[in-house]
N, C-alpha and C positions, 0 to 999 in steps of 0.2 A: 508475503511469505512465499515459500520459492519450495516445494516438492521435491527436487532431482531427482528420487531415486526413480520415482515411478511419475512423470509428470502428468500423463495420460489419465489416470484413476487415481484424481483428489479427492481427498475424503472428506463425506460430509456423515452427520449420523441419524438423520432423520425420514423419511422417506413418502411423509402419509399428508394430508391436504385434503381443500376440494376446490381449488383455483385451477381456473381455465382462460384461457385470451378472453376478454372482453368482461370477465367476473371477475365479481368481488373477492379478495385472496385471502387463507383462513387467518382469522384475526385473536390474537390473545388479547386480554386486557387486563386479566388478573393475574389466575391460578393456573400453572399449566396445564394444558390438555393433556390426556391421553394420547400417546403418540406412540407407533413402534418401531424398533432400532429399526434401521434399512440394512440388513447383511452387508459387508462390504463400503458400508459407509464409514465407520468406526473411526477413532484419530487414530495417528499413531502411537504404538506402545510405549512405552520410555524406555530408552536406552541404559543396557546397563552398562556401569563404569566399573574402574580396576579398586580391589579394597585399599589401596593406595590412594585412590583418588577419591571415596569413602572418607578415610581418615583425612587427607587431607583439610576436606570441607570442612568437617567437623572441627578437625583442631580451629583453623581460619575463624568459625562462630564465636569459641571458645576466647580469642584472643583477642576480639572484636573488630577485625580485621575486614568481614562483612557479617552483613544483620543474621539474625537468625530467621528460619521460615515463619514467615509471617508475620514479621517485624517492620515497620514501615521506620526508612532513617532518608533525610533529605539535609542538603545548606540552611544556612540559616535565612537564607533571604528565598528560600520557597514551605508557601503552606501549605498544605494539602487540607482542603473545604471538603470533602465529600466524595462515597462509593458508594455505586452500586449496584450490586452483584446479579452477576446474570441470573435468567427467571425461568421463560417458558423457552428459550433457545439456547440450548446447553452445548452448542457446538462452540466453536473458534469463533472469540469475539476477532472484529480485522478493521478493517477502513473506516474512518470518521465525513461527514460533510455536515453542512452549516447553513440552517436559512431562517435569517429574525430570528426570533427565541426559540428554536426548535436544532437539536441535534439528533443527525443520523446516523445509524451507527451498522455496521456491516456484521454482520456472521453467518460461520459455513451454514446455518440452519434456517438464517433468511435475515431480517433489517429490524431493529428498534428506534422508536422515534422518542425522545424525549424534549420535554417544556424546561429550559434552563435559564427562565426569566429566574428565576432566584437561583444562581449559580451554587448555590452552598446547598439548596436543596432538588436536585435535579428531580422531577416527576415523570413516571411513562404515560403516555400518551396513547402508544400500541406498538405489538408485538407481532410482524408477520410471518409468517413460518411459509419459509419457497427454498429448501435445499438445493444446493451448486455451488458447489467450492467456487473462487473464495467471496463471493457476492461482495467483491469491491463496488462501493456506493457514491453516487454523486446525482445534484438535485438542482435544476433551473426551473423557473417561476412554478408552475403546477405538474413537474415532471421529473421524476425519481428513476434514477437510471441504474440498474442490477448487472452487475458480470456473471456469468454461469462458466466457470471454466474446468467439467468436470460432463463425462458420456452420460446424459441422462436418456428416459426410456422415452420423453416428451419433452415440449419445452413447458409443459403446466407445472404447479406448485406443488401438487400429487405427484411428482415423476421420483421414478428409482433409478438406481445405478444401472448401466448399460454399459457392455463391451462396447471401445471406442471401433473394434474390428467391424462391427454392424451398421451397415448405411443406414436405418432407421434412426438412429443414436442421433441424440440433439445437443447443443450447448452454443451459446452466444450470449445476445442483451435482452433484458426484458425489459420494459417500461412501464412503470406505475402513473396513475392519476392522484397525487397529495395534494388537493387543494382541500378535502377534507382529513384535517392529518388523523382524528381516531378511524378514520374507514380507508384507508388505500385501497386504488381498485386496478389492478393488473389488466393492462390496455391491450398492450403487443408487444412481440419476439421478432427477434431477429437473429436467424442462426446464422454465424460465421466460421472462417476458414479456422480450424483449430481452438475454436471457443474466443473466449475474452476473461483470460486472466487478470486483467486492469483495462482500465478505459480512460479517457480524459473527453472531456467538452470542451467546444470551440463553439461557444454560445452565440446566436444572430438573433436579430430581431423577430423574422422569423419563422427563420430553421434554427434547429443544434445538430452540427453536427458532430459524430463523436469517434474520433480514435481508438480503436479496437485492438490493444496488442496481448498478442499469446506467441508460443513458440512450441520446440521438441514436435516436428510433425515425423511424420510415417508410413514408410511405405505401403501398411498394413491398415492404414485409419480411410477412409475413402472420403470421409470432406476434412484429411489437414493432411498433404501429400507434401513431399520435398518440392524443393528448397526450402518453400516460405518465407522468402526474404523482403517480408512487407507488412501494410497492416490495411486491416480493412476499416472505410471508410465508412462511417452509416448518416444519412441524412434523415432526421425527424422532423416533420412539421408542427408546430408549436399547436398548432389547429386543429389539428389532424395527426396524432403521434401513430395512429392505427395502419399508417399508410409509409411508416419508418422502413429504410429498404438499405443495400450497400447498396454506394454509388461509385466506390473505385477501392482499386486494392494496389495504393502506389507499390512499386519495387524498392526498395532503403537501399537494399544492399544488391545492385546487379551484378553479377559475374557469371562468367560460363561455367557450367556444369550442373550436377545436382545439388552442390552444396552453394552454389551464390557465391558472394564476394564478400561476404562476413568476415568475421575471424575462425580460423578454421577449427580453433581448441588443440588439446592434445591429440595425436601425440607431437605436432608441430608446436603446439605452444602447452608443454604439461602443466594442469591444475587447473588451467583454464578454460571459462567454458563455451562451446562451438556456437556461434550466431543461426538461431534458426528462425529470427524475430525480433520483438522486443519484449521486455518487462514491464516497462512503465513511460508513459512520456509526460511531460510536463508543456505547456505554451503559457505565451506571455502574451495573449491577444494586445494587449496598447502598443505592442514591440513588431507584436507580427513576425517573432522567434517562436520554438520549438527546441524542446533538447531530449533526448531519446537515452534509454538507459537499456542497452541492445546486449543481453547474457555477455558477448568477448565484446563489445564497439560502446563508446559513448557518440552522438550525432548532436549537431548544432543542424537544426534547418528550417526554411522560410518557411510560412503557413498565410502570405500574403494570401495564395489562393486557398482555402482550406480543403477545397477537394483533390485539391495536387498538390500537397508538399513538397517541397524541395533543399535534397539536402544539400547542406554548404560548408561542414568539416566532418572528420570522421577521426577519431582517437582510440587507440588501444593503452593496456597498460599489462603486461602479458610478466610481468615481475610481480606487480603485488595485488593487482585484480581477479576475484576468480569469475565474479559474477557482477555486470552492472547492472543497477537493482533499480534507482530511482535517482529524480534531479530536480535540482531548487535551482531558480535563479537568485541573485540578489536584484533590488529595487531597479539598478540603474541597469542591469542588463550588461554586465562585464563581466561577470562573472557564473561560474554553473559549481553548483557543488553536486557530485554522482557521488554514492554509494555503493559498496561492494558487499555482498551478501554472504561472503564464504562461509560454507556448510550450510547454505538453502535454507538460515534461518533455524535450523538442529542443533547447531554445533556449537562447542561454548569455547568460541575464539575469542572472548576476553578474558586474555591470560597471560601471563609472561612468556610462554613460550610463541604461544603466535604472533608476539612483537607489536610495536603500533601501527604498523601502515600497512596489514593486514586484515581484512574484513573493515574497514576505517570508511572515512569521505575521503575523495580525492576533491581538490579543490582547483578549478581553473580559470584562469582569467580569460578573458575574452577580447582580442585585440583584432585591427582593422577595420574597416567598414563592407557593406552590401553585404555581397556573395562572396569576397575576400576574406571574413570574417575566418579567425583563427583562434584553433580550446589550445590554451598553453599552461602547462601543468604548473602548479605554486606549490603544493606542500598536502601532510594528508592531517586528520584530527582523526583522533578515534578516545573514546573516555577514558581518562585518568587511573580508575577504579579497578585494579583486576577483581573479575568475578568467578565464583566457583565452578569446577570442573562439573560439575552438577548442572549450569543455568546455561541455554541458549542464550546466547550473545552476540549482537554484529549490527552492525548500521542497519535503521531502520527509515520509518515514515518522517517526515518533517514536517517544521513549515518555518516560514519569516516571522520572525516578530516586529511588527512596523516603527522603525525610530530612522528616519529622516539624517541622512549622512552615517548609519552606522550598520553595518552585515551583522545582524543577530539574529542566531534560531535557536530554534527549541526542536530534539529530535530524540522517537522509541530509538532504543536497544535492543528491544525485547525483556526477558530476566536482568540486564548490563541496567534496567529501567527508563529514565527521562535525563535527556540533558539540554541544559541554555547553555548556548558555546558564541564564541565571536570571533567572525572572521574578517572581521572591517581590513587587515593587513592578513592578504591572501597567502603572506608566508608564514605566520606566526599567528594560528587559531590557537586558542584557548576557552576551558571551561567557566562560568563562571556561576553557575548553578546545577543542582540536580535532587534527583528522587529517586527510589528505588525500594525494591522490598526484598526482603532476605529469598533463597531460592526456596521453590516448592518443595522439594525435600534433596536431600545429603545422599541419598541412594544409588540415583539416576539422572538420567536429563529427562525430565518433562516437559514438554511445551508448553511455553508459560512466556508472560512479563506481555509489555508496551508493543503495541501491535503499530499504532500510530498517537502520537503526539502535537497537538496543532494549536497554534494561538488563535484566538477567535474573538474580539470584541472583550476585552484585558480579561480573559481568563485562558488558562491552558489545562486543554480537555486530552486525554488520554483513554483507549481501548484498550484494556488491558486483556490478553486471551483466557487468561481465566481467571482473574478477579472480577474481572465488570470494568465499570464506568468511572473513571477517576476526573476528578477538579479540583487544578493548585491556581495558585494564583503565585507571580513573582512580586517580590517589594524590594528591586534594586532603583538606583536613580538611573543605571544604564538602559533599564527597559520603560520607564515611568510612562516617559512620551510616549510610548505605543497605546497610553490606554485612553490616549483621544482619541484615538482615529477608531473608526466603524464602520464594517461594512454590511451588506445587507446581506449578501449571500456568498459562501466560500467552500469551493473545492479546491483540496490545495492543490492539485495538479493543473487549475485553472488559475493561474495565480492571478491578482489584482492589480493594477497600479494604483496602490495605496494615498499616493500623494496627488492623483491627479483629479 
């Protein structure tokens, strides 16, 4: 999810702990704790809308056009198995990851571990509470990796909100020890250039090392200063995580000036928005590709060396891109599907006025070979479904669903819910399954729905921001063959070669 207005001071809402580098971090397992708001953490309000678009909703429920709040309607070839419901972390549920029978789950208020060896009946396991927006989560053998991308007072699990204006202010990665999953024990921090809004791993034997991208820096923030036209690199030792450090901070985007060689935004390209970074990145280790989801740039680039990346195409889409948010590859590596985020994940751009190749995937094939390699744009998909003026809506998290000669994913909307789409023919995606729940209310926009959606060893698990934990399963013969294939551990930004 993507803040604009204020990217600097994301919101978490919790503020209290007794975790410090090297200790045990505070652990729920039941009943919530006592906890007090953190001032200034808060979500944001909900938006209000015109009584026009009030009635509108309403009539829409009325005519069943979509569900009513809290009404759960999906295809007939997806079940929905089981929820459930957030507990002792009342924040923004966000990012998924995956290891053996255990799912991780991210929120602004810290990470949940749950045992999904019986898919229908998901059980927690434990509940850590470590606030920092948006504690996007990803997890290699005994090592669980936290984004902090929000001015804390420290990098501890105790820490409160802090002006980013104050050099003391902290925000980067933190690293857990899960080899015991009821006890996680918070090892070490690593603060970087502008925090780490998302992260991905570049798994080795053994080191990890891990891509750190954040954006919007300032002249006024003293560790995330202009340009920022890069990301920083961190090196952990598998051994030794305590001793995790950055070891480079490539350039993406060089150009002369303050502003880099990005995309410049408005008012040179209006609605779209100025490269000061990236969003999100994706690699394809068996490929030794890379594709970067850079606010105005999508990036193809090598990651042969992981401590020097290097880019090898660069794409804008300065018409119907406002925000490039995230990126799948498909199996064979021809292809990148990016996402556009317009309205930061707020805004309920699925609707007939925002049209379809707005806030959508942009789909691109991948032609050439080496360093020649070229993104050439095929067509955009966005869901079928208009959703009410009421629901946040717009391309969200994904992943592959693995079937062998065929592009199929499964991807949040947000509120817009879950969809299974296929893009085996880069010009002609379509849906072919989906889920969804009526909006949280007819009122206003409140932030809500599918944060991330991801296929995982034949079930697809779903973060929903404030419902909780969701588990469907697909029963088409388009997806079937995917529920052979297993893998042992997945982050989807780390994607797998399924078939190798």
């Amino acid at each position: 999810m993507t803040l604009l207005n204020n990217p600097r001071t994301r919101r978490r809402r919790f503020g209290v702990g007794a975790a410090a580098v090297g200790l045990l971090a505070t652990l729920f397992t039941a009943a919530p704790a006592g906890a007090t708001p953190d001032p200034g953490d808060s979500p944001a309000a909900p938006k209000s809308v015109s009584k026009s678009d009030r009635a509108d909703a309403k009539a829409a429920i009325e005519s069943g056009d979509i569900p009513a709040p809290g009404e759960v309607v999906h295809s007939d070839n997806i079940k929905h198995l089981a929820n459930i419901p957030k507990d002792a972390l009342p924040g923004l549920n966000t990012d998924l990851a995956f290891q053996g029978k255990y799912a991780f789950a991210g929120n602004y208020d810290g990470f949940r571990i749950y045992d999904i060896s019986d898919p229908k009946a998901p059980r927690t396991v434990s509940q850590v509470l470590c606030p920092g927006s948006q504690n996007d989560v990803s997890v290699s053998g005994n090592l669980l990796f936290l984004s902090t991308d929000s001015s804390r007072s420290d990098n501890s699990c105790s820490s409160t909100t802090q002006p980013a204006t104050e050099k003391s202010s902290w925000e980067g990665m933190k690293v857990f020890d899960i080899s015991d999953k009821a006890n996680p024990k918070y090892v070490s921090a690593v603060e970087t250039a502008c925090g780490s809004h998302t992260h991905t791993l570049v798994p080795e034997k053994k080191n990890v090392y891990v891509y750190v991208s954040s954006y919007s820096p300032n002249a006024t923030f003293p560790d995330c200063q202009p340009p920022h036209d890069g990301i920083s690199v961190i090196k952990v030792p598998r051994k030794a995580p305590q001793k995790a450090a950055v070891v480079n901070f490539p350039v993406l985007f060089p150009g002369e000036g303050p502003d880099g060689g990005g995309n410049p935004g408005g008012p040179t390209n209006p609605g779209v928005s100025k490269t000061t970074g990236c969003h999100d990145i994706t690699v394809l280790p068996s490929k030794d590709l890379a594709a970067g989801a850079c606010m105005g740039d999508g990036i193809l680039f090598s990651i042969e060396d992981p401590e020097n990346p290097k880019v090898i195409d660069q794409v804008q889409d300065n018409v119907n891109f406002a925000f490039w948010h995230s990126a799948t590859f498909n199996q064979k590596a021809n292809k990148v599907v990016f996402t556009d985020e317009l309205g930061g994940g707020g805004g309920a751009t699925c609707d007939e006025a925002t049209g379809p190749n707005r806030g959508a995937n942009g789909i691109y094939d991948i032609t050439g070979r080496g360093d020649h390699r070229k993104l050439v744009f095929k067509s955009y998909y966005k869901i079928p479904r208009h959703q009410a003026a009421t629901e946040n809506c717009v391309a969200h998290n994904g992943s592959l669903i693995p079937v062998k000669g065929k592009d199929l994913m499964v991807q949040a909307w947000y509120q817009g819910g879950v969809s299974v789409w296929d893009f085996t023919d880069s010009s002609k995606p379509k849906e072919i399954g989906y889920f969804e729940r009526g909006p949280l209310t007819t009122d206003a926009i409140q932030i809500g729905g599918s944060w991330s959606a991801y296929y995982y060893n034949g079930y697809v698990y779903s973060n929903d921001i404030a419902k909780g934990f969701d588990v469907l399963k697909i029963d088409d013969k388009r997806t079937d063959p995917a529920e052979r294939v297993r893998v042992r551990e997945l982050n989807v930004q780390t994607q797998p070669d399924y078939f190798d």
